[in-house]
C-alpha positions as CSV (number, residue, x, y, z in Angstrom):
1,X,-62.6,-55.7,20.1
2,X,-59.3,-55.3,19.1
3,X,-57.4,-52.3,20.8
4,X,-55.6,-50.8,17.8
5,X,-53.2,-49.0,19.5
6,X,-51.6,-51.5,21.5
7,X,-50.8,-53.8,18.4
8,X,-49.1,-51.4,17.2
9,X,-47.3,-50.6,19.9
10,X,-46.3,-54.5,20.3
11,X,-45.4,-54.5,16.2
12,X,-42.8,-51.3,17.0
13,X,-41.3,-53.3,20.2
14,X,-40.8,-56.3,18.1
15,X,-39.1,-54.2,15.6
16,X,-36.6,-52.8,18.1
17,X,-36.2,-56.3,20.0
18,X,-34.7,-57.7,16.4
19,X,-32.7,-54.6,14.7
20,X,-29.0,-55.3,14.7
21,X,-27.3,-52.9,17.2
22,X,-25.8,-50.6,14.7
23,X,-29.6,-50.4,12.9
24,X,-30.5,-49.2,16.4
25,X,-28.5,-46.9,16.8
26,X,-29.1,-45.0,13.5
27,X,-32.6,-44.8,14.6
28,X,-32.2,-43.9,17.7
29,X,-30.2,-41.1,16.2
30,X,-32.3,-39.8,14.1
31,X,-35.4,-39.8,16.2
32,X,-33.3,-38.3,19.0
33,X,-32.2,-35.3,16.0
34,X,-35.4,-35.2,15.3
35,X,-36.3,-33.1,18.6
36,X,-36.9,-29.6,18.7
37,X,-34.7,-27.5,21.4
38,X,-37.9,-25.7,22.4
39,X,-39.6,-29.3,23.0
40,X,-42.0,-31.2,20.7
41,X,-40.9,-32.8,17.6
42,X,-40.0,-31.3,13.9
43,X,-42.2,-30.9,10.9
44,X,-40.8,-31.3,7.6
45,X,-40.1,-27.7,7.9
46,X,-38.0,-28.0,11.2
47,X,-40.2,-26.4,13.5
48,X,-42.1,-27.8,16.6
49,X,-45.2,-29.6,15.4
50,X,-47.8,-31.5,17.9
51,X,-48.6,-33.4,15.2
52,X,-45.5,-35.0,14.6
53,X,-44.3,-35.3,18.2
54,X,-47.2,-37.9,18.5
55,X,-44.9,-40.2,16.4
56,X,-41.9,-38.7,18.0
57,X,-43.2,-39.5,21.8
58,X,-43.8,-42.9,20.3
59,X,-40.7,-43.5,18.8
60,X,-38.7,-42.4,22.3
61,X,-41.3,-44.3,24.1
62,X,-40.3,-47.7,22.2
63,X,-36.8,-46.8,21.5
64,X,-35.6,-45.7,25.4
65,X,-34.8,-41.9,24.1
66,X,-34.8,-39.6,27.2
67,X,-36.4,-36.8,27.1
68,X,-36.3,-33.7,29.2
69,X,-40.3,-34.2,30.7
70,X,-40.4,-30.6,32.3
71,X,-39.4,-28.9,28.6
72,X,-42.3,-31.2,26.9
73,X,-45.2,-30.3,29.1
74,X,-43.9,-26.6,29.1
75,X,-44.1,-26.6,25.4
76,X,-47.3,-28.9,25.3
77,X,-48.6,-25.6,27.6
78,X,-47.3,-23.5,25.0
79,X,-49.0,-24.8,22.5
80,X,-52.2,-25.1,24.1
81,X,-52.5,-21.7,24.9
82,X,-51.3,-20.4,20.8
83,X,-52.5,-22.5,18.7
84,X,-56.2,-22.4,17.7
85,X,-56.6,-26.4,17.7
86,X,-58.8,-27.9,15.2
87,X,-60.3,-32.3,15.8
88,X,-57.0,-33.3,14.5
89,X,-54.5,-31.0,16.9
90,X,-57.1,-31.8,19.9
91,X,-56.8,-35.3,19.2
92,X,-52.8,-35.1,19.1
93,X,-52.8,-32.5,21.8
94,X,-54.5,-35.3,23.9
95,X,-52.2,-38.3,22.7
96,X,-49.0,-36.3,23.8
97,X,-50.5,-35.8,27.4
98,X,-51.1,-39.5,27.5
99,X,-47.9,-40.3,25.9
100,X,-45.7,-37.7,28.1
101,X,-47.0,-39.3,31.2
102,X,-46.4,-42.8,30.7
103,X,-43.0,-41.9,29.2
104,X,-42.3,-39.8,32.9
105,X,-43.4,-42.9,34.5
106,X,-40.9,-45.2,32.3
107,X,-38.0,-42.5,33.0
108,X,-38.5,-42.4,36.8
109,X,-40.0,-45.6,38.2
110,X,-39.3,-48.2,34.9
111,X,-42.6,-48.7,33.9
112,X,-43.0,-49.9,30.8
113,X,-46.1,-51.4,28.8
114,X,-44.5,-53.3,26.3
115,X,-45.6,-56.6,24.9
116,X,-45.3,-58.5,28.0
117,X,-47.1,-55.6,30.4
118,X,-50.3,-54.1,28.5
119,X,-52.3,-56.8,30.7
120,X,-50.7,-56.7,34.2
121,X,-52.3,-55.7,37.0
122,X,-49.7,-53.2,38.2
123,X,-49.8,-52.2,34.1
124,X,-53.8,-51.4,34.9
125,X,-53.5,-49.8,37.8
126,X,-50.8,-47.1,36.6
127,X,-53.1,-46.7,33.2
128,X,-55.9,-46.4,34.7
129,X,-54.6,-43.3,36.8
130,X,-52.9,-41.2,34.0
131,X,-56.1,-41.9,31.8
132,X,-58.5,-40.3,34.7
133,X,-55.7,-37.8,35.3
134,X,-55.6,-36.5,30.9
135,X,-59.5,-36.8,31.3
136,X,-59.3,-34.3,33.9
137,X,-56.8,-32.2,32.1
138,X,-57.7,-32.1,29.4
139,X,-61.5,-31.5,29.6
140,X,-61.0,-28.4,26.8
141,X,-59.4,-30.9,23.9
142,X,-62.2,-33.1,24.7
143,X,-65.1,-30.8,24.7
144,X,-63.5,-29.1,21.3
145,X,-63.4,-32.9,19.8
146,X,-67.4,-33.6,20.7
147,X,-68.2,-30.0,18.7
148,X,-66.8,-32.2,15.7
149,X,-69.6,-34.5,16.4
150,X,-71.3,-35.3,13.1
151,X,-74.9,-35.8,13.2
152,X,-75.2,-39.7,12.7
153,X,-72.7,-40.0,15.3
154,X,-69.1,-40.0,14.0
155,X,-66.6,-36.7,13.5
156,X,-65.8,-35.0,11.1
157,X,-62.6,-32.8,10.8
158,X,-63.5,-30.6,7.8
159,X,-66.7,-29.1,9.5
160,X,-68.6,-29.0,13.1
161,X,-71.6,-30.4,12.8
162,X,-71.5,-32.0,10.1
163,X,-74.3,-34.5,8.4
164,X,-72.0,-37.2,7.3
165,X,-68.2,-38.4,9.6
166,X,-65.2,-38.6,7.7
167,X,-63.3,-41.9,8.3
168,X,-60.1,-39.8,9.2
169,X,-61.7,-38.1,12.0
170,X,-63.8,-41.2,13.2
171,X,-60.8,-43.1,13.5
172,X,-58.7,-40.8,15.0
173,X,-61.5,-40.3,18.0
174,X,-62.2,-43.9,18.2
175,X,-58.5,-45.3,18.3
176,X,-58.2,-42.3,21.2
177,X,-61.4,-43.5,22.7
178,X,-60.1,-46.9,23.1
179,X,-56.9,-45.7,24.5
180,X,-59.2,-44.1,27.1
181,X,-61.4,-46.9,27.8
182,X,-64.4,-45.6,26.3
183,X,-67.5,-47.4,26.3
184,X,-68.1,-50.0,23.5
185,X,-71.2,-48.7,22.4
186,X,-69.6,-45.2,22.5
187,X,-67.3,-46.8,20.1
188,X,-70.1,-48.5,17.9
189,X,-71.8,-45.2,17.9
190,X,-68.7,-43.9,16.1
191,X,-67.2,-46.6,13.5
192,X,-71.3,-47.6,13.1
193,X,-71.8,-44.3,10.5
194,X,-68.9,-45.4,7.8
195,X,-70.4,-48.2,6.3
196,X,-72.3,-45.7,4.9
197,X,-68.9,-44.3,3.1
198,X,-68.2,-48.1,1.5
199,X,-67.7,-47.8,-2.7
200,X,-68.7,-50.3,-5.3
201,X,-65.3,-51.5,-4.9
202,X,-65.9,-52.4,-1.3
203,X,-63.3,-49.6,-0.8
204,X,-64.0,-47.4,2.1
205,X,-64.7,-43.5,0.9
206,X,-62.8,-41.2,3.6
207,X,-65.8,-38.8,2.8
208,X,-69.0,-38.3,1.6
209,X,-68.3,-36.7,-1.5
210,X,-65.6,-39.2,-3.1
211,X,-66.9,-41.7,-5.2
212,X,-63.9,-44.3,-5.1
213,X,-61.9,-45.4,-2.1
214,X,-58.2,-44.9,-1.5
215,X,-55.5,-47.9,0.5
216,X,-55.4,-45.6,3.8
217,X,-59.3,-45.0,4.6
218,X,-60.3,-48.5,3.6
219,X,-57.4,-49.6,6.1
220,X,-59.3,-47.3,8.7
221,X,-62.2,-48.6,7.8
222,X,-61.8,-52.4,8.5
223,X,-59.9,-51.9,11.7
224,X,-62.8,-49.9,13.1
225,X,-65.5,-52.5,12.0
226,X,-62.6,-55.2,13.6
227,X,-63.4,-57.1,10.0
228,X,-67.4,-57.5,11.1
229,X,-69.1,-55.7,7.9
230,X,-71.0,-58.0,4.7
231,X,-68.7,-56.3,2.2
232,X,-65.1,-58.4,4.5
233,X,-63.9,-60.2,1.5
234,X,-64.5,-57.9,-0.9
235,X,-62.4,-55.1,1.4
236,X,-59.5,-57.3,1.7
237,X,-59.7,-58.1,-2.2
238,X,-59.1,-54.1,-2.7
239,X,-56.2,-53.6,-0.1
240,X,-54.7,-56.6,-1.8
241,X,-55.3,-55.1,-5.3
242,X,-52.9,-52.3,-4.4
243,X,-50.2,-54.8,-3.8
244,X,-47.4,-53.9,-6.0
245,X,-44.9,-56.7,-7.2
246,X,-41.9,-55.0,-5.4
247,X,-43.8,-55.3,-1.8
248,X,-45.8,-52.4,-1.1
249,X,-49.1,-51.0,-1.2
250,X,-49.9,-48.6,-3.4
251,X,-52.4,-45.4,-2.3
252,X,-55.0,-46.0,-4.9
253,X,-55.5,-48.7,-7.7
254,X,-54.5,-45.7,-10.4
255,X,-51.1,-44.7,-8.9
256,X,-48.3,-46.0,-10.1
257,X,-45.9,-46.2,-7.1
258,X,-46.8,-47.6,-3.6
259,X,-45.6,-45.8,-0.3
260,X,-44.9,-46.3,3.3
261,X,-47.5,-45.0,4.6
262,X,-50.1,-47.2,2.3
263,X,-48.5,-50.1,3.2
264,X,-48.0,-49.9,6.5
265,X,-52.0,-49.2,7.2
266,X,-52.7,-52.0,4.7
267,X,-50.8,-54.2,6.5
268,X,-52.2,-52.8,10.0
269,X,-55.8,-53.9,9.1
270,X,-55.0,-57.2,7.2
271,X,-53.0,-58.5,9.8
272,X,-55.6,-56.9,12.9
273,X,-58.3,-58.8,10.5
274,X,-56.7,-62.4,10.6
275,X,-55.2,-62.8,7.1
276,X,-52.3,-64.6,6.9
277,X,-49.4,-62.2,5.8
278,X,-46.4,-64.9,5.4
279,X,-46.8,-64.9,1.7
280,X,-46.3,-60.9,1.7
281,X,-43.6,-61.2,4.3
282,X,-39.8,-60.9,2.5
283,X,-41.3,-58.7,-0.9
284,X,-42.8,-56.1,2.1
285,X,-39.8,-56.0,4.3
286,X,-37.2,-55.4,1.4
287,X,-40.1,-52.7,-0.2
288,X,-39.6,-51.0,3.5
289,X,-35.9,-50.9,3.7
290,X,-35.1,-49.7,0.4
291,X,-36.9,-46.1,2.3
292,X,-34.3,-46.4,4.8
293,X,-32.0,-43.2,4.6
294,X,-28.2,-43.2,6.0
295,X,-29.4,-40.8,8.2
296,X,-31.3,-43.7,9.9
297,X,-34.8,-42.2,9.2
298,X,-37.0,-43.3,6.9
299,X,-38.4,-41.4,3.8
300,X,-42.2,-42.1,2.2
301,X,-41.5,-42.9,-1.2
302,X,-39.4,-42.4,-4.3
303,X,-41.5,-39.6,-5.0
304,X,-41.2,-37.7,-1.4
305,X,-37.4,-38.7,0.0
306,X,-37.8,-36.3,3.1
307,X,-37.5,-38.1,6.0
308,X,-39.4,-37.6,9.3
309,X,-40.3,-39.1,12.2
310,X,-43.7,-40.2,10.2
311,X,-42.3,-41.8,7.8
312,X,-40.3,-43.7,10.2
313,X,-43.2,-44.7,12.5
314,X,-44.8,-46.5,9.5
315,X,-41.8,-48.1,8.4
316,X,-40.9,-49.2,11.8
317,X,-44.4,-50.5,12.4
318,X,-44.9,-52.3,9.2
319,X,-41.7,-54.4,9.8
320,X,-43.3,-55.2,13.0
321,X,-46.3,-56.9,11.8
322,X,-44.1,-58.5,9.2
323,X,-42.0,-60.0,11.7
């Protein structure tokens, strides 16, 4: 099973490892701006978001930006104890642990699981202690995640106990879970319920009550079924559908502009599914750059030019899988 994490992960090194030196440094810029003083990363509205400083982390993780690890865990604790988390925040909450900790161990020792250390031994040894260490820690997140727990055996982040999983929630928990080295049939148990979200259209439905699938969920949904479902051909047939001419992927077949974050999933899942992307390779990468800003972030589409660190994740990742 594919581990969806660490692909991208090695897609955003091998992004970095071929930007010119002036590209770098625009980035680098404006994911270092894009810090809060009080710790975290910005929303769109400037203010400290734990959503948001999951792509933030990332992005410093990938592109060596030092941050000051005391001020993140003290707002991390900050947060914990104001905010009245929901599956989604309790998911992030838990990334950002992870994240802080293997960024601490990268700042003080030079660890660093890039492409070339995901499967060294001293790589699993150092994992394998910060992941028993956030189980430990964060018991509360996980405990608030299972009361998500739909009942055929996915999540769903609109309601707790719910009948039917979203595909939002399910793969949130499940790309988590595999961080975490989860068992896999505690992973089947979770990606197993969303075939009963596929459409007509071999789309994927991110809920129950949607009768036509949209570029993002039907991304989701491949990657968690690691392209192993009857309706394969017909899935990839609808992500392709949503190509646009100019390179990108657009959210749905009945929009008329694509986005970053569309076709940065798209690509995600084609390319973790096996499909040759060579033919999509130049249109995409241009599509991509022309939502580079000056100010070295990247916005999500002509329609939305705020840029954030988001944005930039997807763009950033979608050149690596191109590349």
């Amino acid at each position: 099973m594919t581990n969806c994490n660490q692909e991208i992960l090695k897609a955003l090194f091998k992004t970095k490892e071929l930007l010119s030196d002036e590209a770098l440094l625009q980035i680098r810029t404006f994911v270092s701006d894009s810090k809060h003083q009080q710790g975290g990363f910005e929303d769109r509205a400037g203010k400290p978001d734990i959503y948001y400083t999951v792509f933030g982390y990332t992005l410093a993780f990938v592109y060596d930006i030092e941050l000051d690890i005391e001020k993140e865990f003290t707002f991390l604790e900050s947060w914990n104890k104001k905010q009245e988390a929901d599956l989604v925040h309790a998911v992030c909450y838990i990334r950002c642990y992870l994240l802080l900790q293997v960024i601490q161990q990268k700042q003080k020792f030079g660890f660093k699981p890039d492409v070339s250390d995901f499967d060294s031994f001293l790589g699993k040894i150092i994992m394998k202690r910060l992941i028993s260490k956030v189980k430990k820690n964060c018991q509360n997140h996980f405990d608030l995640i299972e009361s998500y727990k739909s009942k055929d055996g996915g999540f769903n982040h609109n309601k707790k106990q719910a009948d039917q999983a979203t595909i939002y929630a399910s793969f949130l928990v499940w790309t988590l879970f595999q961080d975490l080295d989860e068992d896999k049939n505690r992973l089947n148990e979770i990606s197993h319920p969303i075939s009963n979200l596929k459409c007509s259209d071999h789309s994927f439905a991110n809920d129950s009550s949607s009768q036509t699938g949209v570029t993002s969920a039907t991304a989701a949904g491949l990657i968690m079924t690691d392209g192993k479902h009857n309706d394969l051909e017909g899935t990839i047939a609808y992500l392709r559908q949503n190509y646009t001419p100019r390179g990108g992927f657009k959210a749905a077949s009945g929009l008329p502009i694509a986005d970053i974050l569309s076709t940065s999933t798209a690509l995600l899942a084609l390319y973790i599914t096996g499909e040759n992307l060579q033919e999509l390779s130049d249109k995409s990468i241009d599509f991509i750059n022309l939502h580079w800003d000056e100010s070295g972030g990247f916005f999500g589409s002509i329609a939305d030019l705020t840029c954030d660190v988001e944005y930039t994740y997807y763009a950033l990742l979608g050149i690596g899988i191109l590349l």
